[in-house]
N, C-alpha and C positions, 0 to 999 in steps of 0.2 A: 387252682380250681377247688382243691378240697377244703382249702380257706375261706371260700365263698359259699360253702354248703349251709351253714347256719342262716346264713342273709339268704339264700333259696328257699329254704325252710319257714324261714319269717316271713317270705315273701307269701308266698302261697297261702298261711295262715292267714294272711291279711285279707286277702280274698275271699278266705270263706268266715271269717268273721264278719265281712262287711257288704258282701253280695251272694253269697251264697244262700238257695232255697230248699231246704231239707227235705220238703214237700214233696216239689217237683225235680228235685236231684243235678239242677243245672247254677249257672251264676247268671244274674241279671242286673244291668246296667243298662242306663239312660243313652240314648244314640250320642247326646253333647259331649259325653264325659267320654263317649267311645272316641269323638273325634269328630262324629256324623252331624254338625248339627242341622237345623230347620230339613231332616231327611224324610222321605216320605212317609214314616212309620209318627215322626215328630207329628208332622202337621196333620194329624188325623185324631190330636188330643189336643188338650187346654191349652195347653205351652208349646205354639211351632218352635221353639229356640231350641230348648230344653229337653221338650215329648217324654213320655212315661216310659219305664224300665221295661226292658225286655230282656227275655232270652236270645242275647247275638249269635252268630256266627264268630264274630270277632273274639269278641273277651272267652266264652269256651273253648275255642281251640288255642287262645293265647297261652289260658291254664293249663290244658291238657299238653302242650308242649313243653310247660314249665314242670309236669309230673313227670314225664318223660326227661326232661333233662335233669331233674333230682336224682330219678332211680338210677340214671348213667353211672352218676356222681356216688351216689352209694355203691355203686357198684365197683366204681375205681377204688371207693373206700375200704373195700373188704368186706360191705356190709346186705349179703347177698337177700335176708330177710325183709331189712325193711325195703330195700329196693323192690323187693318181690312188691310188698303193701303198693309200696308209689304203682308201680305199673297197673294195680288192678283196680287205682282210682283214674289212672289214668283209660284204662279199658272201659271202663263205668262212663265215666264221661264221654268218652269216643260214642259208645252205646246210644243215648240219651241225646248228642247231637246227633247220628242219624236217623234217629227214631223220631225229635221232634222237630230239627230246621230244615231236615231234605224232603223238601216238595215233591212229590215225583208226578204231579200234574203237570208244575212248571218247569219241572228239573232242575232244581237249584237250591242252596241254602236260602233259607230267609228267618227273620227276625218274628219271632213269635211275644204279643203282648203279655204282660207279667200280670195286668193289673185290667179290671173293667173299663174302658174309657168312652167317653162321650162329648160329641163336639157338633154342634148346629142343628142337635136331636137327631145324629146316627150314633149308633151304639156301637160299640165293640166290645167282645166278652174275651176274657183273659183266656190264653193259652191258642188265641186263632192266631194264626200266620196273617203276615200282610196281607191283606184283599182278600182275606177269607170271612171276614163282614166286615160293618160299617159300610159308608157312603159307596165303597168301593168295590164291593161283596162279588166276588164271583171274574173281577178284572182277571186278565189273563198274564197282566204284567206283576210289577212286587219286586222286581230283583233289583239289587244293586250288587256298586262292585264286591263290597264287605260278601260277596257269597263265596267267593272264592279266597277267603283267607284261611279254611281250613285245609288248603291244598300247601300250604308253606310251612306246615307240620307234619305233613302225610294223615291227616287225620280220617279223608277220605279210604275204603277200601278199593283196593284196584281190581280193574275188570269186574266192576259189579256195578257198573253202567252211570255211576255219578259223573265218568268222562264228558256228559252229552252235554252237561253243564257249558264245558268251554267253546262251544261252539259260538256263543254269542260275542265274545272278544272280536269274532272277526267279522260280525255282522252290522254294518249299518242301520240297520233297523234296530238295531239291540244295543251294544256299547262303542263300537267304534266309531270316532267321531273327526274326523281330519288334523285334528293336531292330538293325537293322544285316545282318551276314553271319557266317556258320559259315566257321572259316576252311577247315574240311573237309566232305566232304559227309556232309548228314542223314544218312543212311541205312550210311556207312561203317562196316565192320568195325572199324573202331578210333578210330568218332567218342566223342568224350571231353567232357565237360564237365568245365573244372577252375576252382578259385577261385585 
């Protein structure tokens, strides 16, 4: 493991060399490059395939797990200082997603726009969460499964009510779908079945 600390180290730099917004203090990436593509956050910009960079759920708690497992690593290292630095970018981070992707209208993380975008002459202005405008402004849906990937770092804080999140996993009308999960919800303005 303590072999691998430098390629950890390179890792992460790569990150913020290449997605990382000083600005705004999170990382942003395209839903395609996440994995998500034509997702609902996509198809509400120029490029359904592709769709413009946001601030994920995904790729920030990805990081913030990879801080977290640095500072472990320095710490088996002997290296109780810098470990200390990793944890407080990793706290920083933690910070900044629940401050900007946890909805607590709709109770859930969600993908906030990086960039102004515009499609069929509805507007979206950078830093709104899905369906907080554009065509879609004020929908009560937005969630997908990507909201719950900061729970596979512990990134959430517990008992401070982010639990109400998972309620939808068992709901029909939400994700649950007869063979598995909807990766967007039932009921969503721009739920899709595709082959």
């Amino acid at each position: 493991l303590l072999g691998e600390l430098p390629s950890m180290e390179a890792q992460y730099q790569g990150w913020l060399d290449e997605h990382w917004d000083d600005g705004h203090q999170m990382f942003h990436w395209s839903g395609m490059h996440d994995g998500m593509e034509i997702n609902i956050e996509s198809r509400q910009t120029q490029n359904d395939f592709d769709g413009g960079d946001s601030y994920r759920p995904t790729l920030n708690s990805y990081v913030y797990g990879d801080l977290n497992a640095i500072a472990n690593t320095l710490e088996l290292a002997g290296d109780s200082t810098k470990a200390a630095e990793y944890r407080q970018k990793a706290e920083a981070l933690k910070q900044r997603v629940l401050q900007e992707l946890w909805d607590p209208k709709r109770q859930f993380f969600i993908s906030q726009f990086a960039h102004d975008e515009e499609k069929n002459g509805y507007k979206i202005k950078a830093l709104s969460l899905v369906y907080q405008d554009g065509k879609y402004a004020g929908d009560s849906h937005g969630r997908e499964l990507t909201g719950y990937v900061p729970w596979m770092f512990n990134l959430p804080d517990k008992n401070k009510g982010y639990e109400v999140a998972w309620q939808g996993r068992t709901d029909t009308n939400v994700f649950l779908a007869p063979y598995g999960f909807y990766f967007v919800e039932r009921h969503d303005p721009q739920f899709l079945v595709a082959q």
